[in-house]
C-alpha positions as CSV (number, residue, x, y, z in Angstrom):
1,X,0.0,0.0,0.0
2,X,1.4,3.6,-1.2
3,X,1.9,6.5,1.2
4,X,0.7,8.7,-1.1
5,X,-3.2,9.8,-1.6
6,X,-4.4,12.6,-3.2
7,X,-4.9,15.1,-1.7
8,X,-8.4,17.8,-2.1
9,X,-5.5,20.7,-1.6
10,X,-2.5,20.6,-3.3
11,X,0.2,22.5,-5.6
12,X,2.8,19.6,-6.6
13,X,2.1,16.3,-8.1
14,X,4.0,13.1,-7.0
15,X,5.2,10.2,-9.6
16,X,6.3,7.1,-8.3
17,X,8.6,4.4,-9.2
18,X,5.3,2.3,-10.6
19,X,4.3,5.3,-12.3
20,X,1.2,6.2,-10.3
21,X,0.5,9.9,-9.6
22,X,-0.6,11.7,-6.7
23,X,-1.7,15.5,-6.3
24,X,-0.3,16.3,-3.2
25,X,0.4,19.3,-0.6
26,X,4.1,19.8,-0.5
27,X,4.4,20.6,3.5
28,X,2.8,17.4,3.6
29,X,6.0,15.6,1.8
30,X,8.2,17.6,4.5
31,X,6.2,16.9,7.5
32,X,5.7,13.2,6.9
33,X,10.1,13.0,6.3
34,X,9.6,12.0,2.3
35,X,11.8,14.9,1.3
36,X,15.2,13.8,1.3
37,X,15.7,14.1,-2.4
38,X,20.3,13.2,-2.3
39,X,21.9,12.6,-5.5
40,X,18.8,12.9,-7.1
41,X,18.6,15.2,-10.3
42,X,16.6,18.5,-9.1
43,X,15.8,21.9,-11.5
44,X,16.7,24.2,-8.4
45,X,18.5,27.2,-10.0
46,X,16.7,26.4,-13.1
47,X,13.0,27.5,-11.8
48,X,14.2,29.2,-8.7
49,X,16.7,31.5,-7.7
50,X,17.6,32.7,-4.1
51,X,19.7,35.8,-3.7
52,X,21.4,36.9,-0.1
53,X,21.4,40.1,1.6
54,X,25.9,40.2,-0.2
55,X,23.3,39.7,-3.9
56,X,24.8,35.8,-4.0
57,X,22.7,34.1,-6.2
58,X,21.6,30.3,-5.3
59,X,20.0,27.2,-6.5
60,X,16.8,27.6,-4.7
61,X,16.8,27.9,-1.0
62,X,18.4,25.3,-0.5
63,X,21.5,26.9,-1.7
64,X,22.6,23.7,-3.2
65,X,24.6,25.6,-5.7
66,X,26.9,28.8,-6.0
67,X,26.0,30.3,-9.1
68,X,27.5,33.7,-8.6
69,X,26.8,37.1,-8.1
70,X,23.2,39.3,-8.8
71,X,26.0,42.2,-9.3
72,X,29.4,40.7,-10.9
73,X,27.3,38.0,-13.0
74,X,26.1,34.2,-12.2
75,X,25.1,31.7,-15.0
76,X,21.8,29.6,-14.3
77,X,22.1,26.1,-13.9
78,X,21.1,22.8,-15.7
79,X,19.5,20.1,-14.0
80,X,21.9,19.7,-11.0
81,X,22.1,17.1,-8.3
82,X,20.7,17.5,-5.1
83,X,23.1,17.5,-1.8
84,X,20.9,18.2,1.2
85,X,19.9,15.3,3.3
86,X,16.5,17.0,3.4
87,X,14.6,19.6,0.9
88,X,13.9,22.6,3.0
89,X,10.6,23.1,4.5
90,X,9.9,26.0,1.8
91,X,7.0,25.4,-0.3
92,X,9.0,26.5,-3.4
93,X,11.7,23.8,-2.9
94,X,9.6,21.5,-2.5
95,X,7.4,21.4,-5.9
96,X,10.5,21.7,-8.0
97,X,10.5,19.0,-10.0
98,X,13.2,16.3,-8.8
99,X,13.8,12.9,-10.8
100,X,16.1,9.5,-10.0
């Protein structure tokens, strides 16, 4: 029996390995510990961009990757590979679209 079930609210969609889909609520993926997403392939700092108070630009919240500088330049990334033991708790993380 899956974890998964849809859910009435929701704003990502969930594929498994059998190829079933789910419309879930991504806090719901956080708050039940399904979000550990390492060495998977992830679009962070393809769909989302996080920029610090020095104008650093990330992948994501996360920060999974250094790609530069909102002032000096930064390049946006391809599909990159995750390395947090958990996707952040940020809504926006969460729904980008990760793959094995």
């Amino acid at each position: 029996m899956s974890k998964f079930e849809n859910h009435k609210n929701y704003n990502c969609e969930v594929v498994t390995d059998q190829g079933h889909k789910y419309l879930v609520f991504a806090d719901w993926i956080h708050n039940n510990q399904l979000d550990n997403f390492k060495g998977w392939n992830c679009d962070a700092g393809i769909t989302r961009l996080a920029i610090d108070e020095n104008l650093n630009v990330y992948s994501a919240y996360c920060e999974n990757d250094y790609l530069g500088n909102a002032v000096l330049g930064f390049d946006l990334n391809q599909q990159t590979i995750c390395k947090q033991n958990t996707c952040t708790g940020c809504t926006d993380d969460l729904i980008v679209k990760k793959s094995k």
